[in-house]
N, C-alpha and C positions, 0 to 999 in steps of 0.2 A: 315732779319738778326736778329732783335731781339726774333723773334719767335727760332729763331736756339738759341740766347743766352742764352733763358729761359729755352731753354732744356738741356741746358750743364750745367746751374747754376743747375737748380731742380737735377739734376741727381748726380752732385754734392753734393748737401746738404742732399740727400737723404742716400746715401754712407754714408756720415757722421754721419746721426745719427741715420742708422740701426747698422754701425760696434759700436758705443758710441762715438767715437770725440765727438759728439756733445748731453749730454746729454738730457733725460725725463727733463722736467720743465723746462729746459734753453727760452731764451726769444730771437726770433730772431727779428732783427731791422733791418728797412730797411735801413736807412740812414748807418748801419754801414757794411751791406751787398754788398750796392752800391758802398762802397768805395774798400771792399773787392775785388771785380770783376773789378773793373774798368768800372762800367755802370752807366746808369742813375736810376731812381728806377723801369723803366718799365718793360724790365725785370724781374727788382728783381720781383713786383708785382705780374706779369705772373707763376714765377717759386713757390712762395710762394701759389696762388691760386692751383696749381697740386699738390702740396704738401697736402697741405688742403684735397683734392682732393679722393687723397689716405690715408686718415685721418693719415699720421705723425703729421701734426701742426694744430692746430686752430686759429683761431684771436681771440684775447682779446682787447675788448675796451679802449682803452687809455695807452693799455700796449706795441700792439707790436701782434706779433704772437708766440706763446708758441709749441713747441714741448711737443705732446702730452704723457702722462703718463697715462696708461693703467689699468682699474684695474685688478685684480685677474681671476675674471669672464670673463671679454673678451679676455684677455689671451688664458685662457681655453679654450674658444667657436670658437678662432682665430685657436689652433692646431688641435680643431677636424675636422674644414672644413680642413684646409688643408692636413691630415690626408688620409682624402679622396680622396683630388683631387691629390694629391701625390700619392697613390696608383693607381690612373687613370689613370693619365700621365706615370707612368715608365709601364703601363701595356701594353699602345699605345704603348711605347716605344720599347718594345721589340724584337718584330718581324721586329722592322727594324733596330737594331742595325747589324754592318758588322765587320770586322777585325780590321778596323779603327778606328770604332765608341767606339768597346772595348777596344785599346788601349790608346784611349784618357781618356777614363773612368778611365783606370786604371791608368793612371799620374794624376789625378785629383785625385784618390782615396790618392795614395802616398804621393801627396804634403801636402794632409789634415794629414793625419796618421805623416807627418814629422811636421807640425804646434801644431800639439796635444801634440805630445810630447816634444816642446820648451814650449807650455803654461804650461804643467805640470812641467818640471822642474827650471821656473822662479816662478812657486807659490812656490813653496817646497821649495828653494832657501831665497828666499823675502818675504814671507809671504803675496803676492798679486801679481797680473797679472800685465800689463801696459797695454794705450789704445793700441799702435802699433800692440804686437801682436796678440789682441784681436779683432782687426780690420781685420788682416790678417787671423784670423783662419775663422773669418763669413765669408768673401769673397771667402778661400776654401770653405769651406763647400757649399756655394750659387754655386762654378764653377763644384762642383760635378755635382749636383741636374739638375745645368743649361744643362752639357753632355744633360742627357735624356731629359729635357724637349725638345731640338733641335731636337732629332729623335721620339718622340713624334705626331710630326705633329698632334699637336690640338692647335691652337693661343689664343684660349678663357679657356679652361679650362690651359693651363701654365700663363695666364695674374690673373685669378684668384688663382691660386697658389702662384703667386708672391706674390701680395697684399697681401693672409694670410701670409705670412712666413717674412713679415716688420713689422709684429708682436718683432721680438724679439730683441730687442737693448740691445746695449752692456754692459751690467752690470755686465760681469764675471770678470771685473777688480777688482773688492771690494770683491770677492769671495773665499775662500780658502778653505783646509780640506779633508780629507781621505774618506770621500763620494762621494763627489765633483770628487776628480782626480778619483775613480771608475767608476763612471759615463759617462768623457769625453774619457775614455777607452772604455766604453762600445758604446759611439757613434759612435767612428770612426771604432770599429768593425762591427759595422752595416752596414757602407759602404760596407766593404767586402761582407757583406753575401748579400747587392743589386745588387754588381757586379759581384759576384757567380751565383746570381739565375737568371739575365739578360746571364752571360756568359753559362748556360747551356739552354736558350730558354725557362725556364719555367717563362710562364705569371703567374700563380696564385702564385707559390713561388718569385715572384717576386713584386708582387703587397703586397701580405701580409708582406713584409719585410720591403716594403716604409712607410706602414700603422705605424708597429709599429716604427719604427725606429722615425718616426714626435713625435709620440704620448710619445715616452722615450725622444726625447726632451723637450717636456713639461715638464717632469717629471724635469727634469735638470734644466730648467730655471725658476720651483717652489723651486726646495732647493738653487739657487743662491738668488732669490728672500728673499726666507728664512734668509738668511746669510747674504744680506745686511741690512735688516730691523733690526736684531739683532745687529749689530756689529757698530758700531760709526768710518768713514771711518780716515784711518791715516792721519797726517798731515803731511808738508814738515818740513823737517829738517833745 
């Protein structure tokens, strides 16, 4: 029983601070975790060690466990693997996608391309994102990616794509600007052209579109990167 609550906690907390609920640097505690959940702290323990695990958090001595902050570098080194195994996977993926498989693709495409466009017009609007929908747009975006990984049928190479891709926490909330919105246009057209080159059976235009499409992510979450490091984040009114 607690082995099952460890996994529903981590998966939880995991959620949380790849969409950004739960901020880079933030200090998780058990004591105030356990109250969260309504458990003891064994559990919690369990679900913080997988975390660990998958390197989102560390333990810090006398502090607590810290959700991990990334630097630049492994950023980088984090999208060129999965760059790779991204291209891998949708290439597996192809030949066994069916009438289904693409219709599913394509409501997961659409929901992303309708989130893209609510994130862009609450920046344009506000002058910054919220976490809400910036939660909602990574969790499209992951239920695209996840379609193929399922017709994929490869367990290890989509388990090591996950992990690279918990690389990118949510910091487009602090984010704004007319680069910026060209860019999240440019991502969600990317979907298209993976679900184009899956829906016409071509492996190799299919794998090269995953490739770059990870690789213009990076690109994206170095100029948000960019834009938060510059910018002194607003305060509540």
């Amino acid at each position: 029983m607690e082995s099952t609550k460890a996994d529903e906690i981590a998966y939880a907390l995991e959620e949380a601070i790849v969409s950004g609920e739960i901020e880079p640097g933030s200090i998780l505690r058990q004591e105030s975790l356990s109250e969260r959940y309504d458990v003891s702290r064994t559990p919690i323990r369990e679900a913080l060690r997988r975390l660990a695990a998958l390197g989102l958090v560390q333990f810090v001595p006398n502090r607590g466990v810290r959700v991990r902050t990334l630097s630049r570098a492994e950023l980088r080194e984090a999208f060129l693997v999965r760059a790779e195994l991204e291209s891998l996977a949708t290439a597996l993926a192809v030949p066994r996608f069916d009438a289904e498989g693409l219709a599913e693709l394509e409501a997961a495409e659409q929901r992303f391309a309708e989130l893209t466009a609510e994130l862009r017009r609450i920046a344009r609007e506000r002058g910054r994102t919220q976490t809400g929908i910036v939660g909602d747009w990574v969790h499209a975006n992951h239920a695209f990616h996840d379609v193929i990984y399922a017709r994929a049928n490869a367990p290890y190479v989509v388990r090591l794509a996950k992990s690279a891709r918990r690389t990118f926490f949510g910091q487009t909330m602090w984010a704004v600007g007319e680069e910026l919105d060209e860019l999240y246009v440019k991502n969600q057209r990317e979907h298209t052209a993976i679900r184009a080159a899956i829906a016409a059976g071509s492996v190799d235009g299919a794998r090269a579109a995953a490739r770059d499409h990870v690789l213009h992510s990076g690109q994206l979450l170095e100029v948000i990167l960019d834009q938060v490091e510059r910018a002194p984040r607003p305060t509540a009114a």
